[in-house]
C-alpha positions in Angstrom: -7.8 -5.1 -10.6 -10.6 -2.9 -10.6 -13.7 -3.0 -7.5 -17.3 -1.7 -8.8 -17.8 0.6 -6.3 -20.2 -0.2 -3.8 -19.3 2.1 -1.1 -21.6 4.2 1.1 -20.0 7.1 0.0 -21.4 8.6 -3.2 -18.5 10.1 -4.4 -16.5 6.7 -4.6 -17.0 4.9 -7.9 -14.1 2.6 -8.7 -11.0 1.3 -6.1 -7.9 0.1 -7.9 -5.6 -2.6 -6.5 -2.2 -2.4 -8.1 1.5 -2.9 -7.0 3.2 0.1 -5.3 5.5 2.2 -7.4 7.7 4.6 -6.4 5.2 7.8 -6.7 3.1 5.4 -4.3 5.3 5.0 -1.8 6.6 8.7 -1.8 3.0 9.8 -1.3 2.7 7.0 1.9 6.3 8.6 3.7 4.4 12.1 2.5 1.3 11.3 4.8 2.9 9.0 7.5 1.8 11.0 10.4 -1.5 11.8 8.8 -2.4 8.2 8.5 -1.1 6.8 11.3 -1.2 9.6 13.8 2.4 9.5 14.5 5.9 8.9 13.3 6.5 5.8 15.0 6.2 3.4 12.6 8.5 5.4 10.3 11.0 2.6 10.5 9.0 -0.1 9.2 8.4 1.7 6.1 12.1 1.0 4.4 12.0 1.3 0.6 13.8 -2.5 0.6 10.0 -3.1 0.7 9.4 -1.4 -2.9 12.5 -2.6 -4.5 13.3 -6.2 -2.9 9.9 -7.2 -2.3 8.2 -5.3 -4.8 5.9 -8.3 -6.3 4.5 -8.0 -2.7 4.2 -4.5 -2.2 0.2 -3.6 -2.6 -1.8 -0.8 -2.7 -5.5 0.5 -3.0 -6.2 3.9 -4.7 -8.6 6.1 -6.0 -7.9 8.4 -8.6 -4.5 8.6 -7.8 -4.1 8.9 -4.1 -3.0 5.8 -2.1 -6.2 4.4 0.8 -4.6 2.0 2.1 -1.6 0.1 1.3 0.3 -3.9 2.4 3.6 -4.7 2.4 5.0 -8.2 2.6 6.9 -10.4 1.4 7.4 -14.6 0.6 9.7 -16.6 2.8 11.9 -18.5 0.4 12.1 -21.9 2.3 9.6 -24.3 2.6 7.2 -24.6 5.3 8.7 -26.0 8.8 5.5 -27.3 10.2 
């Protein structure tokens, strides 16, 4: 899916929203601690993500380079409520 861009940055003209692939999620574990200022929440990015739950596994980019990124994934039984 492709997003006209309508940012307030002038530089930004088209965001992409795709499933992750592999070179996606290297370049996430590449710039952990960038993004989220420390390596604490290392753990929680386990490639069972990518490869069990990859149908789930989203991210937005720009020309390449990963913004922002949501993993998830379905429960398979129905809901309990």
């Amino acid at each position: 899916m492709i997003l006209p861009g309508r940012s307030p940055c002038p530089e930004v003209s088209e965001i992409q929203i795709a499933r992750c692939s592999k070179e996606d999620f290297d370049q996430i574990l590449a710039e952990l601690v960038d993004f989220w200022g420390s390596e604490r929440t290392a753990h929680l990015h386990h490639p069972i993500f990518l490869y069990q739950f990859g149908d789930t596994a989203h991210v937005i980019g720009e020309e390449g380079r990963v913004l922002a990124y949501l993993f998830g994934f379905l429960a398979q039984t129905g809901p309990v409520a």
